[in-house]
PDB file of N, CA, C and O in Angstrom:
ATOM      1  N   UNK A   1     -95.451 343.515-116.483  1.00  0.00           N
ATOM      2  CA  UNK A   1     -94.715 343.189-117.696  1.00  0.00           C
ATOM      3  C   UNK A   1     -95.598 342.305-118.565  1.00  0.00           C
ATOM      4  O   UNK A   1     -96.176 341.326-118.092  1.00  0.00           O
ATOM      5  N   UNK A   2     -95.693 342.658-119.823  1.00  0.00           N
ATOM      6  CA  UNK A   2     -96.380 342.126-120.673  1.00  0.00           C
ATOM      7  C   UNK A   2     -95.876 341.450-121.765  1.00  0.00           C
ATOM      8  O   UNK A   2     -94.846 341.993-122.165  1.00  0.00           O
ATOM      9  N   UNK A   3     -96.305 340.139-122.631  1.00  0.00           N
ATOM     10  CA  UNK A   3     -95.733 339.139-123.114  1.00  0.00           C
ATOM     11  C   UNK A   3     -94.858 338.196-122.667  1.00  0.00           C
ATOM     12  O   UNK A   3     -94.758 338.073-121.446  1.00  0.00           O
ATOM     13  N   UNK A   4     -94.013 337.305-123.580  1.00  0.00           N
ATOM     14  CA  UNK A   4     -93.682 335.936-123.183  1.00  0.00           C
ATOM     15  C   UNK A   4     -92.336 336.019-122.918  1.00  0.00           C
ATOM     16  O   UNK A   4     -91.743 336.441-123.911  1.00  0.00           O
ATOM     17  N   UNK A   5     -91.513 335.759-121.865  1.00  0.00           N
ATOM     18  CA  UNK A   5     -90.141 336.128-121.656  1.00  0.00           C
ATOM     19  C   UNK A   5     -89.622 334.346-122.022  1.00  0.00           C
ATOM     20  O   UNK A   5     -90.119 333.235-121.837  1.00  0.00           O
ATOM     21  N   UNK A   6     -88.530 334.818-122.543  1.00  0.00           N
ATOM     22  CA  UNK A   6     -87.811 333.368-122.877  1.00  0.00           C
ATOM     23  C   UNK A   6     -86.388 333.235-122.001  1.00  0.00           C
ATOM     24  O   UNK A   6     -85.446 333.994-122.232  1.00  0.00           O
ATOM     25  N   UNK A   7     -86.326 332.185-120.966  1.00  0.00           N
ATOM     26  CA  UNK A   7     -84.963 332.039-120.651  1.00  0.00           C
ATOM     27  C   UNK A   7     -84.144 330.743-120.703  1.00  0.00           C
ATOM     28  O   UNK A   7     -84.440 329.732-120.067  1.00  0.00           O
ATOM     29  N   UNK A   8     -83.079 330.866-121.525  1.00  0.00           N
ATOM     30  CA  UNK A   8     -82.057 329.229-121.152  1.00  0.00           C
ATOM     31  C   UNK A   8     -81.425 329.233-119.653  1.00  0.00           C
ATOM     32  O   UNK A   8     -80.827 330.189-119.159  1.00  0.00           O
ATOM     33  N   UNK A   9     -81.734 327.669-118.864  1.00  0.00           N
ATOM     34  CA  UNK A   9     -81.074 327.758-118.169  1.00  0.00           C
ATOM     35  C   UNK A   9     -81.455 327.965-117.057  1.00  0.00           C
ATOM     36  O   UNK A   9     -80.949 328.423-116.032  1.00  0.00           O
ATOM     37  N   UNK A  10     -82.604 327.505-117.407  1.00  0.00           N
ATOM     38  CA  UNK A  10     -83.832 328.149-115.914  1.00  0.00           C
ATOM     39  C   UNK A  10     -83.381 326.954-114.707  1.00  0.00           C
ATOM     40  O   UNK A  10     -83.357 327.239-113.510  1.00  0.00           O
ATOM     41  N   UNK A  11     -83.030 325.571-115.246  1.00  0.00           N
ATOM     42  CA  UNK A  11     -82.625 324.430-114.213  1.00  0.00           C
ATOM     43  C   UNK A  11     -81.154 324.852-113.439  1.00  0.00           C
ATOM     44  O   UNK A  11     -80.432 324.046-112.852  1.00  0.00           O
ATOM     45  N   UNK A  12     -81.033 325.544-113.509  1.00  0.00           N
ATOM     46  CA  UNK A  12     -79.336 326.397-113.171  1.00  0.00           C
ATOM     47  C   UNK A  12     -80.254 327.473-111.652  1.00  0.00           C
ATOM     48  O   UNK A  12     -81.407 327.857-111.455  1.00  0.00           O
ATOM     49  N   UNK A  13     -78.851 327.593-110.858  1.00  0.00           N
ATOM     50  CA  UNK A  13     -79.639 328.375-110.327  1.00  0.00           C
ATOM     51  C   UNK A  13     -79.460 329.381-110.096  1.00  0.00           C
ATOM     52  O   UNK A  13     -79.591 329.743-108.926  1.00  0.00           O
ATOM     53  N   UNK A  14     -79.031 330.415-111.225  1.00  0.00           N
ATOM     54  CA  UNK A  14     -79.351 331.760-111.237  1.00  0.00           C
ATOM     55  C   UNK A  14     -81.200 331.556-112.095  1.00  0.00           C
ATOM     56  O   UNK A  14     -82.349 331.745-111.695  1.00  0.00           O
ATOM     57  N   UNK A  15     -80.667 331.156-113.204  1.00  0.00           N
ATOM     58  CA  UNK A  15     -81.757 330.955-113.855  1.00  0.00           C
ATOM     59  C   UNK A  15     -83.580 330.795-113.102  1.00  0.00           C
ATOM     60  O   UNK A  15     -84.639 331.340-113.413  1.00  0.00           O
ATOM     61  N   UNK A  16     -83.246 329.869-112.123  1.00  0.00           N
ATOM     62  CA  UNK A  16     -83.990 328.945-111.255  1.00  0.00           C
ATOM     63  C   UNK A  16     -84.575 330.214-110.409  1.00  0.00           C
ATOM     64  O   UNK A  16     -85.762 330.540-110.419  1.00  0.00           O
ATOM     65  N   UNK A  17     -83.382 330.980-109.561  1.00  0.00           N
ATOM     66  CA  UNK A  17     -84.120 332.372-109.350  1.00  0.00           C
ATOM     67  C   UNK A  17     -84.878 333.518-110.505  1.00  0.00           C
ATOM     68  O   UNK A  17     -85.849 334.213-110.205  1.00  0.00           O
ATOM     69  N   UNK A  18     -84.497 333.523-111.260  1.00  0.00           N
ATOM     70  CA  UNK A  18     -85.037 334.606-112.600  1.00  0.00           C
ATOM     71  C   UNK A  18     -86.640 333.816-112.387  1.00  0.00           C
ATOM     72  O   UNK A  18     -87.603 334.278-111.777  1.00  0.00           O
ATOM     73  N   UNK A  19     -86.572 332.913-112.878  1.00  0.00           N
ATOM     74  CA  UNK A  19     -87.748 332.344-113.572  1.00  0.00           C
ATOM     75  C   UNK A  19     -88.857 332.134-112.107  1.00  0.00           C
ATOM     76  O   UNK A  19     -90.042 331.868-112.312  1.00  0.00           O
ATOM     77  N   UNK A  20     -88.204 332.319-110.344  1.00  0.00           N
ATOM     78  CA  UNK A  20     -89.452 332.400-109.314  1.00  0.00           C
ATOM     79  C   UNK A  20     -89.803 333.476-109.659  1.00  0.00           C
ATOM     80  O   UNK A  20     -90.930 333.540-110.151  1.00  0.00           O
ATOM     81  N   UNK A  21     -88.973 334.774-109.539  1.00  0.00           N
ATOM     82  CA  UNK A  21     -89.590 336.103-109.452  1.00  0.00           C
ATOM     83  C   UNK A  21     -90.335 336.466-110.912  1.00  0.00           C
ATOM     84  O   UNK A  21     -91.121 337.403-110.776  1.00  0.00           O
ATOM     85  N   UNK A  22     -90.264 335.931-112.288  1.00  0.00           N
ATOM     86  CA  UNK A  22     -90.721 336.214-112.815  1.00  0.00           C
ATOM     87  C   UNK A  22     -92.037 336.104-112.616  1.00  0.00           C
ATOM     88  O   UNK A  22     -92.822 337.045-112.499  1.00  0.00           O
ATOM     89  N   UNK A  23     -92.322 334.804-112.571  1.00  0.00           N
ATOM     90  CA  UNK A  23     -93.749 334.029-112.205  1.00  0.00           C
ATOM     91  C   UNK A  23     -93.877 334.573-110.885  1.00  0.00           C
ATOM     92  O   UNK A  23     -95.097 334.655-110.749  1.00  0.00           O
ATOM     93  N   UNK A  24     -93.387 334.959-109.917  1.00  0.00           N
ATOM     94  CA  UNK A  24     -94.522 336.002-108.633  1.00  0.00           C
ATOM     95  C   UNK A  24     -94.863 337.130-109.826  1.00  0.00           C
ATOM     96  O   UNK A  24     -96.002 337.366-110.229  1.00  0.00           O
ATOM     97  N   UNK A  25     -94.121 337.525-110.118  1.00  0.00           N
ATOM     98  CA  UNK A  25     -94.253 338.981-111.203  1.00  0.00           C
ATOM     99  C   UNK A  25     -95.439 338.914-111.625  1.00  0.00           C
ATOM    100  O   UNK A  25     -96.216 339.857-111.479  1.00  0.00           O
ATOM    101  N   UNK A  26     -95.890 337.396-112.426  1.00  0.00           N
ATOM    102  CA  UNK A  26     -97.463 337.440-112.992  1.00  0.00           C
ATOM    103  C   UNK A  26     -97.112 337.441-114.506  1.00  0.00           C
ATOM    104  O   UNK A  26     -97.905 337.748-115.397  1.00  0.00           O
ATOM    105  N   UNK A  27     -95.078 336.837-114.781  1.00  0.00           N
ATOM    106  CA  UNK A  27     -95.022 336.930-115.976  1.00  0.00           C
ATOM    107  C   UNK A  27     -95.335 335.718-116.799  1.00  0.00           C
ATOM    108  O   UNK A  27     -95.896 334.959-116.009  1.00  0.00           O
ATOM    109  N   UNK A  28     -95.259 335.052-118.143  1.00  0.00           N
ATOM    110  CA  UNK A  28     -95.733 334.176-118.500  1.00  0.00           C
ATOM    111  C   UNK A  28     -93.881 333.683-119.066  1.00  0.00           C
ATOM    112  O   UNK A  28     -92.897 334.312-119.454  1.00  0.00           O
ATOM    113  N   UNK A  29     -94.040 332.999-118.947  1.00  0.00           N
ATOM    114  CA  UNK A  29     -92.096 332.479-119.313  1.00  0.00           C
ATOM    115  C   UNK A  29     -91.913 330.973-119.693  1.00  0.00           C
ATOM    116  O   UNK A  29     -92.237 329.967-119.063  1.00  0.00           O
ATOM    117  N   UNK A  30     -91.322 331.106-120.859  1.00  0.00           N
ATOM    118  CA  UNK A  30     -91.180 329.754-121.737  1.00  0.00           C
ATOM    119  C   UNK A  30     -89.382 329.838-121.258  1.00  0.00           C
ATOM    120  O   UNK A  30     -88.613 330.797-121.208  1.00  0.00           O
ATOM    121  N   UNK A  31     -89.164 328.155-120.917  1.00  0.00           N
ATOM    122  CA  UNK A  31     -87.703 327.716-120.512  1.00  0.00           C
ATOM    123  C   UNK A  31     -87.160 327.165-121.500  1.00  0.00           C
ATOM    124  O   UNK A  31     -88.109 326.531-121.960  1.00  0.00           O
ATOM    125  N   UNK A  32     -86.451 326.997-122.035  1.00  0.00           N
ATOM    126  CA  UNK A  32     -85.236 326.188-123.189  1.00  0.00           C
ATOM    127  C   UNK A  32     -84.901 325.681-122.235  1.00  0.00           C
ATOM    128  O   UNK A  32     -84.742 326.420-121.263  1.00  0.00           O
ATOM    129  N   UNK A  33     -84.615 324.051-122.055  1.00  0.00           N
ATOM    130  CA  UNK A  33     -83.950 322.997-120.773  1.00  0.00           C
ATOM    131  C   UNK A  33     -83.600 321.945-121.809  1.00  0.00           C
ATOM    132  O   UNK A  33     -84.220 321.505-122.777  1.00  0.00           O
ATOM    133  N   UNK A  34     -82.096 321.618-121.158  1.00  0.00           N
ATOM    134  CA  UNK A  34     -82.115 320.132-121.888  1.00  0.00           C
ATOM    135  C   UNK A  34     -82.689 319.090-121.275  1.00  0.00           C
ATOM    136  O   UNK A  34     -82.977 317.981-121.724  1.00  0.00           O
ATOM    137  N   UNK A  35     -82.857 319.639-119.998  1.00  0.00           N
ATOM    138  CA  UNK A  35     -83.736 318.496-119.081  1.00  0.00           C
ATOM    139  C   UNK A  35     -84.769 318.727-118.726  1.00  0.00           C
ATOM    140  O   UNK A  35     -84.939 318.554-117.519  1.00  0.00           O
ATOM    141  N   UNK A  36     -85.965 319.218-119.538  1.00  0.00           N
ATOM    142  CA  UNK A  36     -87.498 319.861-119.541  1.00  0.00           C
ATOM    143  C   UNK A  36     -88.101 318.614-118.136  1.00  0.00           C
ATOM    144  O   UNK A  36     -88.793 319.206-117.307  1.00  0.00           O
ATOM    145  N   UNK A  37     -87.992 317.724-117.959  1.00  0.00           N
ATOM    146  CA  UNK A  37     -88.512 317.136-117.170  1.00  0.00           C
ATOM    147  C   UNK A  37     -88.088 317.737-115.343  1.00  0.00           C
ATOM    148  O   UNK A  37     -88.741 317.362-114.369  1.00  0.00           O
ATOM    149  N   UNK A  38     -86.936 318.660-115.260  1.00  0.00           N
ATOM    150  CA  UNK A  38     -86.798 319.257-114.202  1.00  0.00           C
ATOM    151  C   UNK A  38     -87.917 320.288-113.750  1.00  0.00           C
ATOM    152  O   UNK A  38     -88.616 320.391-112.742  1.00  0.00           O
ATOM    153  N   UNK A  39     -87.764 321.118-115.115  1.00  0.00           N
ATOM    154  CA  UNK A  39     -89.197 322.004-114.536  1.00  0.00           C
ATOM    155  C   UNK A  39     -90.894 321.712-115.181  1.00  0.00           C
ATOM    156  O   UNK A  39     -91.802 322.529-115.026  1.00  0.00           O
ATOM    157  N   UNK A  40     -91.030 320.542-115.823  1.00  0.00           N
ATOM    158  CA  UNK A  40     -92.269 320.447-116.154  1.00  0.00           C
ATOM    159  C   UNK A  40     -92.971 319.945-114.450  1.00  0.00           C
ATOM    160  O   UNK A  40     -94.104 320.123-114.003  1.00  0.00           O
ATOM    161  N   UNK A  41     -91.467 319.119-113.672  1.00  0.00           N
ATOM    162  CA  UNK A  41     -92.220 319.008-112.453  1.00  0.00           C
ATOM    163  C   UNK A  41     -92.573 319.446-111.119  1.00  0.00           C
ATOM    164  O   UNK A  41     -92.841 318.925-110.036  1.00  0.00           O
ATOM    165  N   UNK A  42     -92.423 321.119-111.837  1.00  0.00           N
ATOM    166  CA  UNK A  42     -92.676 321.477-110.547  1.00  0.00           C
ATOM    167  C   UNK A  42     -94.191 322.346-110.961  1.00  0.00           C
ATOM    168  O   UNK A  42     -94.870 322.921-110.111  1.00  0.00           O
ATOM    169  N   UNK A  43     -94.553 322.290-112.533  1.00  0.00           N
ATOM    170  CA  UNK A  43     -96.297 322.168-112.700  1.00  0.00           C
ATOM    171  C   UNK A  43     -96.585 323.631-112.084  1.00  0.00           C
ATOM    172  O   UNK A  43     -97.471 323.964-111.296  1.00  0.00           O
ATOM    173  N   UNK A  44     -95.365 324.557-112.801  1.00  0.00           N
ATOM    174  CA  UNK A  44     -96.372 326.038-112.407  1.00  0.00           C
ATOM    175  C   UNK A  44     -97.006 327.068-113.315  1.00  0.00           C
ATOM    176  O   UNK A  44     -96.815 327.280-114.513  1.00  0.00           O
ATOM    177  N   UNK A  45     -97.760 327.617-112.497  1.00  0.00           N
ATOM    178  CA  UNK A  45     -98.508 328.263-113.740  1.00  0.00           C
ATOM    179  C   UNK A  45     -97.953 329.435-114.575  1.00  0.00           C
ATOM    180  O   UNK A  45     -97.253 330.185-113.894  1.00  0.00           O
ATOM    181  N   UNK A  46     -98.049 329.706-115.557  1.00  0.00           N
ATOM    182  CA  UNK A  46     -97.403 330.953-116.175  1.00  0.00           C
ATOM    183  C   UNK A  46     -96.354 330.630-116.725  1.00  0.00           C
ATOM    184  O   UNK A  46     -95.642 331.492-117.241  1.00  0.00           O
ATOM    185  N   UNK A  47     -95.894 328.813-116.745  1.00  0.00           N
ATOM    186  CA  UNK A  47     -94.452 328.323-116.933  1.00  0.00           C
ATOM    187  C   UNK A  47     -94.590 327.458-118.646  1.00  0.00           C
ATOM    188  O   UNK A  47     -95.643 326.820-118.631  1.00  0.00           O
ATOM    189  N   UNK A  48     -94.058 327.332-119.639  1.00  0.00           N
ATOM    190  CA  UNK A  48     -94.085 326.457-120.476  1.00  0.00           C
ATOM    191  C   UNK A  48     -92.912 326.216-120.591  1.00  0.00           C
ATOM    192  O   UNK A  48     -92.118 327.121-120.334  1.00  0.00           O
ATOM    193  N   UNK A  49     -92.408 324.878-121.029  1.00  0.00           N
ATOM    194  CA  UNK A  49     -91.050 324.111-121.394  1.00  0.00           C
ATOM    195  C   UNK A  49     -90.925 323.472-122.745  1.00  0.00           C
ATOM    196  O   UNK A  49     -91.454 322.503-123.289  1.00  0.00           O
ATOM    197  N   UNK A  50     -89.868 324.532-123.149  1.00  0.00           N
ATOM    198  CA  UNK A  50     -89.514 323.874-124.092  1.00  0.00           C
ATOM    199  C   UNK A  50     -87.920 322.722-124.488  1.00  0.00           C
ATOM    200  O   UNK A  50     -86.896 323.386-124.328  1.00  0.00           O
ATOM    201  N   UNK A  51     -87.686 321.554-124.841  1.00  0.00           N
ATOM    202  CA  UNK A  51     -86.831 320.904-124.835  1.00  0.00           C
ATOM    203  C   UNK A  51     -85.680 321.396-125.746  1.00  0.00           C
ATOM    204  O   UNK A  51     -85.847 321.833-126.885  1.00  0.00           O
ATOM    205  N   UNK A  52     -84.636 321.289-125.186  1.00  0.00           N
ATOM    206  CA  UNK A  52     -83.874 321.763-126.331  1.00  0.00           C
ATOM    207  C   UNK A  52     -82.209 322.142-125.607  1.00  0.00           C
ATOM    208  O   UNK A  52     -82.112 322.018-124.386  1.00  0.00           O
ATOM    209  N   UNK A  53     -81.192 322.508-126.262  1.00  0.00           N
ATOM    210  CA  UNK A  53     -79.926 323.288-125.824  1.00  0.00           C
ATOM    211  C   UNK A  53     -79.678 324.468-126.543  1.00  0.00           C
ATOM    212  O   UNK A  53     -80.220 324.551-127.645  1.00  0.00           O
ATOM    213  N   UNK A  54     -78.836 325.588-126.080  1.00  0.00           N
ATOM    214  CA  UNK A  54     -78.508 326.749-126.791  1.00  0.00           C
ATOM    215  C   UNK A  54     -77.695 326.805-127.979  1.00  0.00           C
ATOM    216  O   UNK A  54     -77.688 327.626-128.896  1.00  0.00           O
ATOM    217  N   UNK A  55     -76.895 325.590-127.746  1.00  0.00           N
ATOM    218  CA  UNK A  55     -75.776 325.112-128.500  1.00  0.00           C
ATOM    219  C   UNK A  55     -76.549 324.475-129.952  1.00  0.00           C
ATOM    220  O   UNK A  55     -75.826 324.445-130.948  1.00  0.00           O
ATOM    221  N   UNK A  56     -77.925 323.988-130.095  1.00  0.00           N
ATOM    222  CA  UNK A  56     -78.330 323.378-131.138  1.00  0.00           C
ATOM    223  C   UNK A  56     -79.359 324.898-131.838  1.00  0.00           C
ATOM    224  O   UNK A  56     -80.352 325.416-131.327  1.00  0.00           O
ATOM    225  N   UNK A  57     -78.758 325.214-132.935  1.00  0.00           N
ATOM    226  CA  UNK A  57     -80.019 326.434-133.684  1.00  0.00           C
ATOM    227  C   UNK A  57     -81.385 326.053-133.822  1.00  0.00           C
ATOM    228  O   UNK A  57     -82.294 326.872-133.688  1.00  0.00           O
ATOM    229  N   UNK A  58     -81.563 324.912-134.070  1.00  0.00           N
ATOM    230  CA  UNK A  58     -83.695 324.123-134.270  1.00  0.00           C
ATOM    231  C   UNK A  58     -84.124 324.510-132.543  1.00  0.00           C
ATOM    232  O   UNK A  58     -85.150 325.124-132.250  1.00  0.00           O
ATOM    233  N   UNK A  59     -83.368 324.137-131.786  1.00  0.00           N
ATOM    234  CA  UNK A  59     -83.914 324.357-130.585  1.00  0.00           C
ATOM    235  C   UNK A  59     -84.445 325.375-130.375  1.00  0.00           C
ATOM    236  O   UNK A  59     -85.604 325.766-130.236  1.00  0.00           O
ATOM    237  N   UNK A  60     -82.840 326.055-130.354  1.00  0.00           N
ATOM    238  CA  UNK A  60     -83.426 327.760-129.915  1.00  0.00           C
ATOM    239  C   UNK A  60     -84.696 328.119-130.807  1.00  0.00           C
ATOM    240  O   UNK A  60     -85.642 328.721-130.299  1.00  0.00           O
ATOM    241  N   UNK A  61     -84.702 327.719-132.211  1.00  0.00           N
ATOM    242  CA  UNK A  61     -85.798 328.602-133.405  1.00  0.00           C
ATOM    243  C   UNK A  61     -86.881 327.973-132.591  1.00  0.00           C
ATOM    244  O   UNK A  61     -87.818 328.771-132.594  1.00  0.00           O
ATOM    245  N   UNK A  62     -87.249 326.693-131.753  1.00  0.00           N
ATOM    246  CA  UNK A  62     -88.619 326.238-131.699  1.00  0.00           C
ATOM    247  C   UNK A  62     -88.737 326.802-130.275  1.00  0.00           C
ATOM    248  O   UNK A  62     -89.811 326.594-129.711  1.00  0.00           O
ATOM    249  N   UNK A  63     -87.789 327.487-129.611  1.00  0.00           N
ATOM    250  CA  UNK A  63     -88.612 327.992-128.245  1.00  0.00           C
ATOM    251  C   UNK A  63     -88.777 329.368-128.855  1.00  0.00           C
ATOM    252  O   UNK A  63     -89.674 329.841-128.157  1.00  0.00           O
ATOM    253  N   UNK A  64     -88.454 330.264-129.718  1.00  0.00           N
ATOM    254  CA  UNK A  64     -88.541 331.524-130.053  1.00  0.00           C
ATOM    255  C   UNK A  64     -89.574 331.595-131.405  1.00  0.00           C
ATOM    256  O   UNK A  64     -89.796 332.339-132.361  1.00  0.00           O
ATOM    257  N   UNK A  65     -90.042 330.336-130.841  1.00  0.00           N
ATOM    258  CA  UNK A  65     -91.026 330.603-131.743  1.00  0.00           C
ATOM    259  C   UNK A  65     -92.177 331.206-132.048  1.00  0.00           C
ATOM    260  O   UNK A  65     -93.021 330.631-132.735  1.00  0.00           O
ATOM    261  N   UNK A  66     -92.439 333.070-131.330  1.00  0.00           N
ATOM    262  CA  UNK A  66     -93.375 333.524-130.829  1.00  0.00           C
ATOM    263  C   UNK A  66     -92.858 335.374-131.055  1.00  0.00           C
ATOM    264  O   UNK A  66     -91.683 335.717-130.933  1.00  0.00           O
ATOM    265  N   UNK A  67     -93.447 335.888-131.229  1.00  0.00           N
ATOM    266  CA  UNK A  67     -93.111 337.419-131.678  1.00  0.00           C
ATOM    267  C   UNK A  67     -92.101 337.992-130.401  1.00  0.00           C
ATOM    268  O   UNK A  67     -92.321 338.215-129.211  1.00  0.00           O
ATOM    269  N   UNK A  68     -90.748 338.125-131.369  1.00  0.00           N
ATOM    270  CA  UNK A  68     -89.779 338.754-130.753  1.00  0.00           C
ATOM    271  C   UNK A  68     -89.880 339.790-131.093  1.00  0.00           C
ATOM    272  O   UNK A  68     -90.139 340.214-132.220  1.00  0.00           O
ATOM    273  N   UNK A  69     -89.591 340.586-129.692  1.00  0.00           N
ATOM    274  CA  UNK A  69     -89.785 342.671-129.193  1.00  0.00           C
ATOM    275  C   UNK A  69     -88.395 342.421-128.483  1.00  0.00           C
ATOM    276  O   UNK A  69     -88.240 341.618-127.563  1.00  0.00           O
ATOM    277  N   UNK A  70     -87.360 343.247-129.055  1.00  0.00           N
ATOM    278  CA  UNK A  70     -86.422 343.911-128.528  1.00  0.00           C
ATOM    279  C   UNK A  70     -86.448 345.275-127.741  1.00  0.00           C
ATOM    280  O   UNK A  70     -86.623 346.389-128.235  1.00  0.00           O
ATOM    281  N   UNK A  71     -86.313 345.073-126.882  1.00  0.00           N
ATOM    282  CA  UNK A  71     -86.425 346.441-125.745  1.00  0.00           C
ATOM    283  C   UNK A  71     -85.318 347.240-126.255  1.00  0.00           C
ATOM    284  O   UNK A  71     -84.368 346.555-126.634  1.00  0.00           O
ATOM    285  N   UNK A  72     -85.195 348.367-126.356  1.00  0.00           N
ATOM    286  CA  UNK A  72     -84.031 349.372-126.674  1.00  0.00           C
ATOM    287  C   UNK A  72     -83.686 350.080-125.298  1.00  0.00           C
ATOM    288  O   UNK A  72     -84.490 350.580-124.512  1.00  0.00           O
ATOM    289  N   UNK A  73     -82.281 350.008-125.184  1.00  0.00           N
ATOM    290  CA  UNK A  73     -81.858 350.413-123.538  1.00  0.00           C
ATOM    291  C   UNK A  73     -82.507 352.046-123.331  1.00  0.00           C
ATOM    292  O   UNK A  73     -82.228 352.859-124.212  1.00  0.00           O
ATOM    293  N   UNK A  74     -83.197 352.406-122.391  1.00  0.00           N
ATOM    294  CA  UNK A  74     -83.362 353.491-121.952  1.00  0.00           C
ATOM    295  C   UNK A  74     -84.639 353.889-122.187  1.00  0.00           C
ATOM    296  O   UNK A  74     -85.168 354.973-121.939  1.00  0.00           O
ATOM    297  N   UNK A  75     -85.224 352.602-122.848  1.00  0.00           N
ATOM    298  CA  UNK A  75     -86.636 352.959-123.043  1.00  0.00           C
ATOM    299  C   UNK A  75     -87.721 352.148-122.477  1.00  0.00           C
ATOM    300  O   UNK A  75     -87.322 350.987-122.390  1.00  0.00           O
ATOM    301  N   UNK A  76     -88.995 352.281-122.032  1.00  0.00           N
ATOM    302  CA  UNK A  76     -89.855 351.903-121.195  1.00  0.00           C
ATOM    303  C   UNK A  76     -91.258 350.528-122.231  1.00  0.00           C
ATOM    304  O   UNK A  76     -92.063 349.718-121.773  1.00  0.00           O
ATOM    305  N   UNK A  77     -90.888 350.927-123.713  1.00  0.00           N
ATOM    306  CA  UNK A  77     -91.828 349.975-124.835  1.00  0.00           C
ATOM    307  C   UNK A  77     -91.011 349.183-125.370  1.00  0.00           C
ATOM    308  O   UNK A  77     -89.788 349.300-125.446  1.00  0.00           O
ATOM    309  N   UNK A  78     -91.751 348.271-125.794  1.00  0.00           N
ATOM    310  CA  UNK A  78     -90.750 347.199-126.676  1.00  0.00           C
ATOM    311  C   UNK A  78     -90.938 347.981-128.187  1.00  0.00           C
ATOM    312  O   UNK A  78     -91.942 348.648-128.441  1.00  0.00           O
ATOM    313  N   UNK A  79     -89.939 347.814-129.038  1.00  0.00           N
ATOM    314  CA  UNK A  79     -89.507 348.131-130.232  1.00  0.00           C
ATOM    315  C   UNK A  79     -89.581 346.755-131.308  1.00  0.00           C
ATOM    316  O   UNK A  79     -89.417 345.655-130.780  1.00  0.00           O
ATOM    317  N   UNK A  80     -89.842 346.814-132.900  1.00  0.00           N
ATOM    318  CA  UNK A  80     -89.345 345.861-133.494  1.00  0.00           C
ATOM    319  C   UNK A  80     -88.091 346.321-133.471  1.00  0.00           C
ATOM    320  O   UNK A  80     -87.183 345.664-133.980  1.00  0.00           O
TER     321      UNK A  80
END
């Protein structure tokens, strides 16, 4: 899988699972956390943190701050 996957909620632990297997995957994954200091300390690679909640719009705009590709269901490329 190629490019930057964004998830809220990675300190949660569904999330917490998404974001191991991504990173075995070899994916590169930026977190939205209100508590960025949960996963800045676990210092892994392929991981960036960004501070913020879902509930605030500046947040979300500054972790998505990077070329969004919408996948279209049933298809194998990302789409604009």
């Amino acid at each position: 899988m190629n490019g930057l996957i964004l998830i809220a909620g990675a300190t949660g632990y569904i999330g917490g699972e998404l974001l191991k297997k991504l990173l075995a995957a070899g994916c590169t994954v930026r977190c939205l956390a209100r508590r960025p200091e949960a996963l800045r300390a676990r210092a892994l690679a392929g991981l960036e943190v960004v501070e913020g909640d879902v509930l605030h719009c500046e947040s979300v705009r500054a972790a998505c701050s990077f070329n969004l590709r919408a996948r279209r269901p049933g298809t194998r490329n990302a789409s604009a």
